[in-house]
C-alpha positions as CSV (number, residue, x, y, z in Angstrom):
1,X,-37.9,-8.3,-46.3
2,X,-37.2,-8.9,-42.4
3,X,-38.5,-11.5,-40.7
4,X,-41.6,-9.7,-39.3
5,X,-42.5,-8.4,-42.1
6,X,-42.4,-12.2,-43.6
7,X,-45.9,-13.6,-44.3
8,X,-46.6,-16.5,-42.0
9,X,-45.9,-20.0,-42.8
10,X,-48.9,-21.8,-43.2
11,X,-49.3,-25.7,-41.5
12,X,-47.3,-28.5,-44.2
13,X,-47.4,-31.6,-44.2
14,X,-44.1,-33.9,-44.5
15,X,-43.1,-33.9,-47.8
16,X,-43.6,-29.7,-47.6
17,X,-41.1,-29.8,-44.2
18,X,-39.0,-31.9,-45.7
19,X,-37.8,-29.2,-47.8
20,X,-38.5,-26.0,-46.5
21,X,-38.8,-26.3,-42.5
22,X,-36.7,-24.4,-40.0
23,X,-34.8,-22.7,-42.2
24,X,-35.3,-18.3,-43.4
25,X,-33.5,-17.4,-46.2
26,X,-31.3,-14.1,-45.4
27,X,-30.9,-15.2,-41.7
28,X,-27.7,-13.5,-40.5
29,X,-25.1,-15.3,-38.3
30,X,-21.8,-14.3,-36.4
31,X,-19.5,-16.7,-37.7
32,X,-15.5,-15.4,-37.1
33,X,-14.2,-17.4,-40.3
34,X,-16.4,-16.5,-43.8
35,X,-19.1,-19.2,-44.1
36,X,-19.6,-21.5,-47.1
37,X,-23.0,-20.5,-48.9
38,X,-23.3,-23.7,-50.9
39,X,-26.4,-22.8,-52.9
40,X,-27.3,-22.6,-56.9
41,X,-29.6,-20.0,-56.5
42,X,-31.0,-17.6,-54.3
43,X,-34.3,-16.5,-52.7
44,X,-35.9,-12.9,-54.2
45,X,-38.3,-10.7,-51.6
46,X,-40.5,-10.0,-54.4
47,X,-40.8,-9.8,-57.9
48,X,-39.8,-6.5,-58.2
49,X,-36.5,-7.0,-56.7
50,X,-36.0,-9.9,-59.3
51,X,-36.9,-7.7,-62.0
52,X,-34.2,-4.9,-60.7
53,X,-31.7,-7.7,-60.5
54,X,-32.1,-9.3,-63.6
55,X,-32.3,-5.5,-65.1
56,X,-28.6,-4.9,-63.2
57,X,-30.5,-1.7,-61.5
58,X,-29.7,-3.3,-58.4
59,X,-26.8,-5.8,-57.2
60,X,-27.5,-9.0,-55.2
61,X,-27.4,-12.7,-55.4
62,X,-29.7,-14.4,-58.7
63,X,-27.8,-17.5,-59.6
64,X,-24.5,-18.9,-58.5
65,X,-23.2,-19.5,-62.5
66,X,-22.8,-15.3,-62.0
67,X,-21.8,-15.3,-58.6
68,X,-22.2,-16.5,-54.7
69,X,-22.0,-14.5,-51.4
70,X,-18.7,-16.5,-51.1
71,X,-17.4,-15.7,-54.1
72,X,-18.0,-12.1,-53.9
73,X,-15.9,-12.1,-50.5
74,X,-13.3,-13.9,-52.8
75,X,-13.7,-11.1,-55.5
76,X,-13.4,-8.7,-52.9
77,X,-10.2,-9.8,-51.0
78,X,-8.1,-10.4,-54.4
79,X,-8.9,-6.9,-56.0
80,X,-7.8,-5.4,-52.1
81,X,-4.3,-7.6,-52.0
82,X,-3.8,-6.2,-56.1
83,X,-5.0,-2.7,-55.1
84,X,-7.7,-3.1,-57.7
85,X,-11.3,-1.8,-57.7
86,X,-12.9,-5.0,-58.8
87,X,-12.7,-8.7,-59.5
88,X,-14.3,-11.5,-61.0
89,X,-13.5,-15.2,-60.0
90,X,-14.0,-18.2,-62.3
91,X,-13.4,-21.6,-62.4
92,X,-9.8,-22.0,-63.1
93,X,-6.9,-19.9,-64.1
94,X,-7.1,-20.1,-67.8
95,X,-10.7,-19.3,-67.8
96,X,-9.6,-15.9,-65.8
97,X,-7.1,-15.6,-68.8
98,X,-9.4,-16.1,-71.7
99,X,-12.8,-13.9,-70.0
100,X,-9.9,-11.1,-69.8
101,X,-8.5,-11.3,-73.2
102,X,-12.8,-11.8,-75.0
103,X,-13.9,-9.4,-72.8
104,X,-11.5,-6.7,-73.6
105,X,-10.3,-7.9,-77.4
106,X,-13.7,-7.7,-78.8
107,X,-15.1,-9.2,-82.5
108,X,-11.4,-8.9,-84.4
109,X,-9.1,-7.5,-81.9
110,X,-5.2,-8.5,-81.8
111,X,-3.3,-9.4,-78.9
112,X,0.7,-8.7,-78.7
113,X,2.0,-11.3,-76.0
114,X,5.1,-12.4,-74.7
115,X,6.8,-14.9,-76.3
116,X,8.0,-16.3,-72.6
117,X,4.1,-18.4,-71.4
118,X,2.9,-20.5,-69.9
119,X,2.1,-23.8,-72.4
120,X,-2.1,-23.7,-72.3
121,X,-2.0,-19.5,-72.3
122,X,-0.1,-20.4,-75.6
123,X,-2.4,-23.2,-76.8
124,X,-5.3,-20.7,-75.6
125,X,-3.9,-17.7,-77.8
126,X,-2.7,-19.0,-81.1
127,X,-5.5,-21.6,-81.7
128,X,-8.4,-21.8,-79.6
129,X,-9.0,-17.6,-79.8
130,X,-7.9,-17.4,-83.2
131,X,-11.7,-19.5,-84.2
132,X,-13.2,-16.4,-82.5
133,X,-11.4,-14.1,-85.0
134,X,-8.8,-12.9,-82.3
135,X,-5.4,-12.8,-83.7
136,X,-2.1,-12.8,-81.4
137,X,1.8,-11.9,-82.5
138,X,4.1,-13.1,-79.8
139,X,7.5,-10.9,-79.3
140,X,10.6,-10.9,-77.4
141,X,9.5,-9.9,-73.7
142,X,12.6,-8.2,-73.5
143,X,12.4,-5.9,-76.0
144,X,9.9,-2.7,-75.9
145,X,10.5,-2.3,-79.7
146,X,9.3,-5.5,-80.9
147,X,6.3,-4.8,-78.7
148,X,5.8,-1.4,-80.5
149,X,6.5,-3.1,-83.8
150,X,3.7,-5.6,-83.4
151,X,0.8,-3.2,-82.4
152,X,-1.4,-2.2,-84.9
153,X,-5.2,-0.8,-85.5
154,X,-7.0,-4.2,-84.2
155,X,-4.2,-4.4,-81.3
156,X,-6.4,-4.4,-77.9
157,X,-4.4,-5.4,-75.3
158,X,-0.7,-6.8,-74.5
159,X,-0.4,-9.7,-72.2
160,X,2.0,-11.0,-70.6
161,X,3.4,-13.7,-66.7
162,X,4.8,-10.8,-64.3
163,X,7.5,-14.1,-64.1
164,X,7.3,-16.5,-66.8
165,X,6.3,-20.1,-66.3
166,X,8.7,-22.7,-66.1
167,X,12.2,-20.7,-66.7
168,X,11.4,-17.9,-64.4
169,X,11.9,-15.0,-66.7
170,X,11.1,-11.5,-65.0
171,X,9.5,-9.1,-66.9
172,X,10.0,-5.0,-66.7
173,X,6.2,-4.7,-66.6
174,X,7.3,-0.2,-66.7
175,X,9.0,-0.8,-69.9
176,X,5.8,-2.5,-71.5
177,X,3.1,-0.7,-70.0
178,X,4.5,2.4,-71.0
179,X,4.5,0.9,-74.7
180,X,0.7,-0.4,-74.3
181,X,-0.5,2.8,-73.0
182,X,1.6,4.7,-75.9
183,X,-0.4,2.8,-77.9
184,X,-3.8,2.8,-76.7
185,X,-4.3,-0.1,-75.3
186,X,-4.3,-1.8,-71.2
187,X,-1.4,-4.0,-70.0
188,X,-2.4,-7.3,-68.7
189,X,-0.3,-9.3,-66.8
190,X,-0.6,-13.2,-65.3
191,X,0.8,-12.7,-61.8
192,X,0.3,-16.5,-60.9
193,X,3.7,-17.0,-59.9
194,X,4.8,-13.8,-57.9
195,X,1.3,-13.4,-55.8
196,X,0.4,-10.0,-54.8
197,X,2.6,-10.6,-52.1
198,X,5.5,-10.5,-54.1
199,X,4.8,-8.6,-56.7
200,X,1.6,-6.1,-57.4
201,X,1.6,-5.3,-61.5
202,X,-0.2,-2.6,-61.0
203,X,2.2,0.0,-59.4
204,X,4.4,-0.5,-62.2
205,X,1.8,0.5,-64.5
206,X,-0.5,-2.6,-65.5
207,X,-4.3,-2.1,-66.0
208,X,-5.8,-5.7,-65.4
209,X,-4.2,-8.9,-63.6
210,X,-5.2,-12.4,-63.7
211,X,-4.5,-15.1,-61.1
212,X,-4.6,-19.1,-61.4
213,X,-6.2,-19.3,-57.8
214,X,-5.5,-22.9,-57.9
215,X,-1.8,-22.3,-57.4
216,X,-0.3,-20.1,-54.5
217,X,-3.1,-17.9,-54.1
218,X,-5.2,-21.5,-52.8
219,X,-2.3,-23.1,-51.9
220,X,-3.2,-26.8,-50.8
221,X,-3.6,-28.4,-54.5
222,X,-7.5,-28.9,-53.3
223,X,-9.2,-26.6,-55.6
224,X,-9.2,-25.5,-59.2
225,X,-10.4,-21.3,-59.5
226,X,-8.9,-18.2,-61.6
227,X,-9.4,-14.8,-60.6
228,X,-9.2,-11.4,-63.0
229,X,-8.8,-8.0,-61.3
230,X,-9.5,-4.4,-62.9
231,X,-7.0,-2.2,-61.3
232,X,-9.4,0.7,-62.3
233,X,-6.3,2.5,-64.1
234,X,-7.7,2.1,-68.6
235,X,-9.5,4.6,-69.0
236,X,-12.1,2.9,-72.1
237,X,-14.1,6.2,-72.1
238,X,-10.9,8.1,-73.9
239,X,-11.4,6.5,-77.3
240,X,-15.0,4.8,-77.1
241,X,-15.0,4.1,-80.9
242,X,-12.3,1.6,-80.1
243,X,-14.0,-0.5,-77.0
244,X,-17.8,-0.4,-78.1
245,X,-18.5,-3.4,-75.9
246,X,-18.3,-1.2,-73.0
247,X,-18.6,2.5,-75.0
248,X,-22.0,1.4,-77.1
249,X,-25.6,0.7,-75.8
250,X,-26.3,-3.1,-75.8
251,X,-30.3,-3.9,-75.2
252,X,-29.0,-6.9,-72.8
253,X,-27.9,-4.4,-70.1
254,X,-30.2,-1.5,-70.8
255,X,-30.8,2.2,-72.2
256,X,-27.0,2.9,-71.5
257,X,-24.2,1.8,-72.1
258,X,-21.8,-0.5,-69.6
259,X,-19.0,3.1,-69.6
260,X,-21.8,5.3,-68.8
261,X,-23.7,3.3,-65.9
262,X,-20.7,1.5,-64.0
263,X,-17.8,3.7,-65.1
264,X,-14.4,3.1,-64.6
265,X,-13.0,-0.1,-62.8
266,X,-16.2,-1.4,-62.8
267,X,-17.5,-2.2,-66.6
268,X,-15.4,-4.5,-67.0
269,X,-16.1,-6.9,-64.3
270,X,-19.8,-6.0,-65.0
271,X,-19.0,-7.2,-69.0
272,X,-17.5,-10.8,-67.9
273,X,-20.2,-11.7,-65.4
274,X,-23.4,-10.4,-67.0
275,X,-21.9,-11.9,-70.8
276,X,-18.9,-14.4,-70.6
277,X,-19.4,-15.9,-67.6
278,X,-23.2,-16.0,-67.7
279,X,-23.3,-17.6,-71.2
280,X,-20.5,-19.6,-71.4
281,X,-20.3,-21.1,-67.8
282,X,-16.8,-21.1,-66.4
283,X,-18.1,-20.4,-63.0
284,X,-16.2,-20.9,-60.1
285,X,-18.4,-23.0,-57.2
286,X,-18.5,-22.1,-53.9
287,X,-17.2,-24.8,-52.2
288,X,-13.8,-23.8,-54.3
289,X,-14.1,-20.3,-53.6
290,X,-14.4,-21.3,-50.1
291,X,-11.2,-23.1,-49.8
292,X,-9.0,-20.5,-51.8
293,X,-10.2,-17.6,-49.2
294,X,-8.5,-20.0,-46.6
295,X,-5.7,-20.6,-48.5
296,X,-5.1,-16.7,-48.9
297,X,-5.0,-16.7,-45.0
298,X,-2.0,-17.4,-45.0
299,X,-0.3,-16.6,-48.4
300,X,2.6,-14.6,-47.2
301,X,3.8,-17.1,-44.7
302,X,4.0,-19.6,-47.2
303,X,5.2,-18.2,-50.1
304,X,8.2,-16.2,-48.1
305,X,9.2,-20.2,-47.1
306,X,8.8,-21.2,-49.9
307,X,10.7,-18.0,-51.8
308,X,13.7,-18.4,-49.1
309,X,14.0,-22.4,-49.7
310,X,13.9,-22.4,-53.8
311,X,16.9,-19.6,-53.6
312,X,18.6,-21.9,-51.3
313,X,18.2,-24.8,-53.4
314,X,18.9,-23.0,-56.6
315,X,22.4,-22.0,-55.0
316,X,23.2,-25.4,-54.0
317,X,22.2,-27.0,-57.3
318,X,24.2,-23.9,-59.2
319,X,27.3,-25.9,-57.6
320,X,26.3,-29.2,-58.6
321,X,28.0,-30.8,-61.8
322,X,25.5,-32.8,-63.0
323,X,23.0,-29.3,-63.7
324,X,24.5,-27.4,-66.7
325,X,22.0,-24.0,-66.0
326,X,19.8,-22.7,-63.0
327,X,17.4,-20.5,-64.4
328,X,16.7,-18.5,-60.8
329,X,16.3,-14.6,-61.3
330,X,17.7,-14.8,-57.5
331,X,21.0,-16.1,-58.9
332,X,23.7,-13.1,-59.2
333,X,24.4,-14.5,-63.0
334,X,20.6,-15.1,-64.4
335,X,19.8,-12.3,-67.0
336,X,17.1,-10.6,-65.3
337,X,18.5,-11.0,-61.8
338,X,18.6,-7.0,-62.2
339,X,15.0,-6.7,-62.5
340,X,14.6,-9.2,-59.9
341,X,16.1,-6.4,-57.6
342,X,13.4,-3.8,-58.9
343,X,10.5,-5.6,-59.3
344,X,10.5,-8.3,-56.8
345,X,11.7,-7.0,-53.2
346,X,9.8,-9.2,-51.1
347,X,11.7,-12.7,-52.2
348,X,11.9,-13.9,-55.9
349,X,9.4,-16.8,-56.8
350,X,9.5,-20.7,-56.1
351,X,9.0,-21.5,-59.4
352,X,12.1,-22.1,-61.3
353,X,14.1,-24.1,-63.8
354,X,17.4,-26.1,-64.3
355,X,19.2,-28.0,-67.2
356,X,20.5,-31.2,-66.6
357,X,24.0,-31.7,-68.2
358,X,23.3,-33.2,-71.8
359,X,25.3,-35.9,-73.0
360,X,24.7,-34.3,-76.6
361,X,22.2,-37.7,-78.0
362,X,18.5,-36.7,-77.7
363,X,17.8,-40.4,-76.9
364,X,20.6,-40.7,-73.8
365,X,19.4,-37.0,-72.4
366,X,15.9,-38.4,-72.7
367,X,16.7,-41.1,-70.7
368,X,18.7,-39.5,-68.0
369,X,15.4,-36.6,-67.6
370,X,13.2,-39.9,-67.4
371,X,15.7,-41.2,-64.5
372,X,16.3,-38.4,-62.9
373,X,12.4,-37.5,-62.3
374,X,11.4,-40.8,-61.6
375,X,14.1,-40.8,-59.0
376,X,12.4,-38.3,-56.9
377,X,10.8,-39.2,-54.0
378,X,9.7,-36.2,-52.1
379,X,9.6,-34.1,-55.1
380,X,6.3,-35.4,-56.7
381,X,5.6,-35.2,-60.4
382,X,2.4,-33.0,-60.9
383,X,1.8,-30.9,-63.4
384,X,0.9,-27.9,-61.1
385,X,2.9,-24.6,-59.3
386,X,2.1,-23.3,-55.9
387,X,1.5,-26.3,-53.8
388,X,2.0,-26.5,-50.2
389,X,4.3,-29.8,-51.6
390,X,7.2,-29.3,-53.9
391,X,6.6,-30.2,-57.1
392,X,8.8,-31.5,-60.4
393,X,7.4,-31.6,-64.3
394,X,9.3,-32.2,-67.5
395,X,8.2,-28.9,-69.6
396,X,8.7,-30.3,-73.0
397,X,6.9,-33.4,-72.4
398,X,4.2,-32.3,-70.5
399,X,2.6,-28.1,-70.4
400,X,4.3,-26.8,-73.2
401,X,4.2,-30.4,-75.5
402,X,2.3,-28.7,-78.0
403,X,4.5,-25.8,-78.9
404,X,7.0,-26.0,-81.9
405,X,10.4,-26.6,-80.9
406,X,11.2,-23.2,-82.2
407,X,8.7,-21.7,-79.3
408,X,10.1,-23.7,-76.7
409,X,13.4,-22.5,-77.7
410,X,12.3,-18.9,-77.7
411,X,10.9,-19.5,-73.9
412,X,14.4,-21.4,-73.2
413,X,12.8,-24.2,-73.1
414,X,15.3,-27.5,-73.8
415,X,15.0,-31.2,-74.0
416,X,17.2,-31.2,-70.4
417,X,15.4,-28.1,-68.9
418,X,12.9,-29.4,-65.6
419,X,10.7,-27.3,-63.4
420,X,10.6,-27.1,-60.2
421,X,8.0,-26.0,-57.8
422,X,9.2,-25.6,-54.1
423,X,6.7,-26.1,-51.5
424,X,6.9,-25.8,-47.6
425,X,8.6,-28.8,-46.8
426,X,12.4,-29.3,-44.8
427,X,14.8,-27.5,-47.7
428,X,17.4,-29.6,-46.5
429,X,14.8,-32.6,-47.3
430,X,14.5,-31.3,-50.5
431,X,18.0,-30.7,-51.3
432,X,18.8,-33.9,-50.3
433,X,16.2,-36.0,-52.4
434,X,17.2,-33.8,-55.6
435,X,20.9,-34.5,-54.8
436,X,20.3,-38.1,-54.6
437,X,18.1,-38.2,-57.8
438,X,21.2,-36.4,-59.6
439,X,23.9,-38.7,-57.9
440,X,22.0,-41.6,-59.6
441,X,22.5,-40.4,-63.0
């Protein structure tokens, strides 16, 4: 409705101005920098364009738990960087992770993963999904044939960190997607830790990629958001018996089915915001989906720094005798160092591990970890990635605490290991603090 076509507003009195005076919903303005629309809901011209809305005949702003002006520009920006079609933003990283894997796993479905994740995708898989009936096998990353091995009828999906979180493994995202489309099913991959700047998953043949936004994608550390992108490549159309949730007619979103009315690339998105996100809640706000668009202004200054400085401190601390491993695919003797060269040509990622000699007694190496953190002192201990500021965490003790010992060993995860986050700070300033931690031991 334009403003002339606005009925007039009559004389109020104060408690009526209070609320409602001098300000038209839908008033435009020429801001340069996307503005912050910090509302819950949102103003309808008429009831017939409510009724379109809530019908999904017709897109547009209802209710901020679904989705805000802001957000959409968020939505929109991701899927562009990934080369995607679509995108739906929520409140934090694993809530991106787990929309994806109930929105496309369905009543039943089994997920092959990686055996190489971060600690709460783990957590996420084998416990809190399997009381919604969604089973998981996790397999050697490495190894296409254990991924084949372990898909079955229920399979729906394989997941899987484009670079695994904290050691820094790379993955051959070809290799797998060629065995998840072999078998039926989409490849999705957490690309958290290479950005689409380093890394887009989806021209090596994956289908759907998640993001937490609260790490490099934001930035600053200031704000908690996850975002899931449809590539637009899975095709759920070619076996519908298998996806019903997008194939089958559901009276919630009308006559047709989600496949037949939004088609490819854009069902799925449809499926998490109209279902997941509207009845479970994880929405993101827009105040947070404000500050991660600015972060993203300048993601690929800050993450070639930072890419440039963690290779240059993994070389120096290669050299250093009290580190027994570097685990930095940019190192010419790390396994997947090879695939670094394939995969990641714009700079291999911040995140990365190291071993500290071990003295062979679990109580002494215990000890020396405890020292040798707590002897930082520009290197802060947060248990985050992606930060402008460089960041340490003790993996055993802190995000992956609640796997067995056997899993952290099959994510070469040790007692000694600690994970590093570089940020944008001096590299020699962070050499130097890590040195000095290490000389103290």
């Amino acid at each position: 409705m334009t403003d002339a076509a606005r009925p007039t507003a009559p004389e109020t009195r104060f408690a009526t101005r209070q609320v409602q005076a001098a300000y038209t919903p839908g008033t435009a303005q020429n801001t340069a920098v996307p503005p912050l629309y910090q509302s819950a809901a949102y103003e309808f011209a008429s009831l017939a364009e409510a009724r379109d809305l809530f019908a999904l005949r017709k897109v547009g702003n209802i209710y901020s738990r679904n989705a805000s002006p802001t957000q959409q520009l968020l939505e929109e920006r991701v899927a562009l960087l990934e080369g995607g079609v679509s995108a739906v933003a929520v409140a934090s990283g694993q809530a991106a992770v787990a929309v994806t894997i109930l929105a496309l796993a369905g009543r039943g479905g089994h997920v092959v993963a990686a055996d190489r994740l971060y600690g709460g995708t783990v957590d996420l898989l084998q416990d809190t999904l399997d009381d919604f009936g969604i089973s998981v096998t996790f397999v050697d990353q490495d190894d296409p044939d254990a991924w084949r091995a372990a898909t079955h009828e229920r399979t729906r999906l394989f997941f899987a960190e484009s670079v695994a979180n904290p050691v820094a493994q790379v993955l051959d995202v070809r290799a797998v997607a060629d065995v998840a489309h072999a078998a039926g099913v989409p490849l999705v991959i957490d690309s958290t830790v290479t950005t689409p700047y380093l890394q887009r998953p989806g021209e090596h043949g994956a289908d759907f990629v998640v993001h937490s936004a609260t790490k490099y994608l934001s930035g600053h550390g200031g704000s908690l958001g996850g975002v899931a992108v449809d590539l637009g490549t899975f095709d759920f159309g070619a076996d519908p018996g298998r996806w019903p949730q997008f194939t089958a007619q559901a009276d919630r979103f009308g006559p047709q089915s989600l496949w037949e009315r939004f088609g490819q690339g854009y069902a799925f998105a449809t499926l998490v915001k109209a279902k997941y996100v509207h009845d479970l809640g994880p929405s993101l706000s827009p105040f947070n989906a404000h500050q991660i668009l600015q972060g993203i202004e300048t993601l690929d200054l800050r993450v070639a720094r930072q890419s440039a400085s963690a290779l240059r401190i993994a070389r120096a601390l290669a050299a250093h005798p009290g580190v027994a491993a570097v685990h930095h695919p940019g190192l010419a003797d790390n396994p997947w160092h090879d695939l670094a060269a394939r995969y990641l040509p714009n700079g291999t990622p911040a995140v990365f591990s190291i071993d500290l000699a071990s003295r062979g007694d679990e109580d002494e190496d215990q000890e020396r970890v405890e020292r040798f953190v707590d002897g930082l002192r520009i290197v802060r201990l947060v248990a985050n990635i992606g930060d402008a500021r460089s960041l340490v965490a003790h993996p055993a003790s802190m995000t992956h605490s609640h796997l067995t010992a056997a899993q952290r060993a099959a994510a070469g995860i040790g007692a000694t290991t600690i994970r590093l986050s570089i940020g944008i700070e001096d590299p020699d300033d962070l050499l130097a603090d890590l040195e000095r931690s290490l000389a103290a031991l």
